[in-house]
N, C-alpha and C positions, 0 to 999 in steps of 0.2 A: 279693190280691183273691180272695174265697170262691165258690162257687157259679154262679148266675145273673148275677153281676155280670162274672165271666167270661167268659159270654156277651155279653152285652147290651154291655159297654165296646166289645169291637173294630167291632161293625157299627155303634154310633152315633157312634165316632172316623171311621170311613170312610167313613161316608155324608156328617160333615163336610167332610170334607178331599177325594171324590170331588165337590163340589157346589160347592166356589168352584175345582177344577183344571179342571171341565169346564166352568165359566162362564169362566174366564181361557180355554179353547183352544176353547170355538165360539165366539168374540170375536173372537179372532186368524183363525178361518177362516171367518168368515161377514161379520164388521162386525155392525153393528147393523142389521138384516132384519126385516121382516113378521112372518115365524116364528121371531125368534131366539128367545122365552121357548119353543116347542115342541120345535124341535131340540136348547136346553141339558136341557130335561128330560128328552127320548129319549139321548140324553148318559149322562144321571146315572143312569137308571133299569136301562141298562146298563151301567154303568160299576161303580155300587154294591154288586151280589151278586161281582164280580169283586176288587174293593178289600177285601170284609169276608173273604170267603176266604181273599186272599192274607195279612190282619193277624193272622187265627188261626196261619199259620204263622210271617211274622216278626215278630209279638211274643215270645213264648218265645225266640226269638233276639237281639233288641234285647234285650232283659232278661238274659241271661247274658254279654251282649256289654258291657254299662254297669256288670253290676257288676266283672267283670274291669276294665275300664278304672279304676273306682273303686280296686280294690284296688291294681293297678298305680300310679297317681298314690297312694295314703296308702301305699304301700311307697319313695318314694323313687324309683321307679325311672323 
């Protein structure tokens, strides 16, 4: 992955995956409430800048991490 795409991949991977975890955990701690569509989105709207930051560190790491496992499993080992 080149450029901008660099960028753009981890915050819109994690705003995915920030938006159905915080819909799954104000569920489990709300139920279904008056304001649950406002609470999941104060949720997500923090949850989001925190999720894209942390991806820019552990991707680079899931990525060195898979391909070692790769080599290891086509090595036999």
């Amino acid at each position: 992955m080149q450029g901008k795409a660099k960028l753009i991949y981890p915050v819109l991977t994690a705003g995915q995956m920030v938006l159905m975890v915080t819909l799954v955990a104000t569920y489990m701690n709300l139920g279904w409430c008056s304001d649950f569509l406002l609470q999941w989105m104060k949720a997500w709207l923090v949850s989001w800048p925190v999720a894209a930051a942390t991806a820019f560190i552990a991707m680079p790491v899931a990525q060195r991490a898979t391909m070692l496992i790769l080599r290891l499993l086509e090595s036999g080992a």
